[in-house]
C-alpha positions as CSV (number, residue, x, y, z in Angstrom):
1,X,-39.7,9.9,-0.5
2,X,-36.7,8.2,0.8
3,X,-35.0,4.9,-0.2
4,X,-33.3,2.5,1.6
5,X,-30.2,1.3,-0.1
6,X,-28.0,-1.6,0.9
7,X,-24.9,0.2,1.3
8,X,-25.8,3.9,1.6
9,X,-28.6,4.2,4.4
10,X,-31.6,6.3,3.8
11,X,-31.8,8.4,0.7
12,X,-33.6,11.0,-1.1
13,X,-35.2,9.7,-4.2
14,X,-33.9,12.4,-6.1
15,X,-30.9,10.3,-5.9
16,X,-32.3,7.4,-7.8
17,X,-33.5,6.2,-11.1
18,X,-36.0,4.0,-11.8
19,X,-35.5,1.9,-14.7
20,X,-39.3,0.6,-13.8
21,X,-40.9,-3.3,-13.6
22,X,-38.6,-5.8,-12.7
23,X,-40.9,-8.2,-13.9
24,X,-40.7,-8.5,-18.2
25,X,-38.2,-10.3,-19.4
26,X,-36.0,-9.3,-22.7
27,X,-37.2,-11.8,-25.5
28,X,-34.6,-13.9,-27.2
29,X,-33.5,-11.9,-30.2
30,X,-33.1,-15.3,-32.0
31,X,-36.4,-16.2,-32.2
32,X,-38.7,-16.6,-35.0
33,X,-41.3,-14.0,-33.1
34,X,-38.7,-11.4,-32.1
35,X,-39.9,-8.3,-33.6
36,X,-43.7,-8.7,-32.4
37,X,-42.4,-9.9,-28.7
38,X,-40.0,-6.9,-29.1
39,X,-43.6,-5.1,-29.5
40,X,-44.7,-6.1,-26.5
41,X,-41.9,-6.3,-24.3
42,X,-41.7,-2.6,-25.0
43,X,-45.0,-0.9,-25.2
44,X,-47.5,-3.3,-23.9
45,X,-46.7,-2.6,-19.8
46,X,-49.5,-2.8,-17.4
47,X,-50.1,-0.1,-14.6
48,X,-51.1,-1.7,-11.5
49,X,-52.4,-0.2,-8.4
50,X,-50.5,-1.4,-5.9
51,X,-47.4,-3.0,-4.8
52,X,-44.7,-4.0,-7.6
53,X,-41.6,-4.7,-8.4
54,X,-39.2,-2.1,-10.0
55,X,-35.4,-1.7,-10.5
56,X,-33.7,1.8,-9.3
57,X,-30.2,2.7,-10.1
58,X,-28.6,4.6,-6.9
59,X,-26.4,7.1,-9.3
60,X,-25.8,9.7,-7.1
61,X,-24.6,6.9,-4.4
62,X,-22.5,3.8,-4.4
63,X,-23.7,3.0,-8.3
64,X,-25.4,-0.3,-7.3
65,X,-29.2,-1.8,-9.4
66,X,-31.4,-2.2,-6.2
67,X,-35.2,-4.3,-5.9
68,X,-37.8,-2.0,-5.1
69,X,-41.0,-2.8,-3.6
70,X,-43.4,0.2,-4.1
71,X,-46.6,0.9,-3.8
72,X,-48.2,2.6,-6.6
73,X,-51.1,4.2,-4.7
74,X,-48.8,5.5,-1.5
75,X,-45.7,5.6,-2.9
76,X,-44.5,3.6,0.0
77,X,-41.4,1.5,-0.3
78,X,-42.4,-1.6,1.4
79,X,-38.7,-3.3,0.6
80,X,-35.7,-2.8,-1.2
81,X,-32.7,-5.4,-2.5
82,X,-29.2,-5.7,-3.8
83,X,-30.0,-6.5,-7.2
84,X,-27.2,-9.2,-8.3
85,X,-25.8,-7.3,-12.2
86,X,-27.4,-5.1,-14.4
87,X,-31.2,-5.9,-15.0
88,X,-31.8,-7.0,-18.6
């Protein structure tokens, strides 16, 4: 499986890490419900079959967070993004 980043072309994945879904969002460590949206923010992920939305860090490249479009049932990388900073 290849990827292609941004700034480095087409890669091996074995170049990549996936950090998995861009989609939760960290909860607000302030809040009065922290620790139980903590729960769920962690452990309570959904496995979908079928395109979604992950983050992959290009470490053995140019270092950058990319947007990754993937297919769960092909593994086909349908598109992939400069991700603007470090996902949360």
């Amino acid at each position: 499986m290849f990827i292609s980043c941004p700034f480095c072309g087409d890669r091996e994945i074995s170049e990549f890490i996936c950090r998995g879904s861009a989609l939760p969002k960290r909860p607000d460590a302030l809040d009065s419900g922290a620790i139980s949206q903590y729960h769920d923010y962690y452990y309570l992920r959904s496995n979908p079959a079928g395109p979604v939305q992950e983050h992959w860090y290009h470490v053995a490249g140019c270092r950058n967070w990319l947007n990754v479009r993937r297919d769960t049932r092909s593994h086909e990388v349908l598109e992939v993004s400069l991700s603007i900073g470090k996902p949360e």
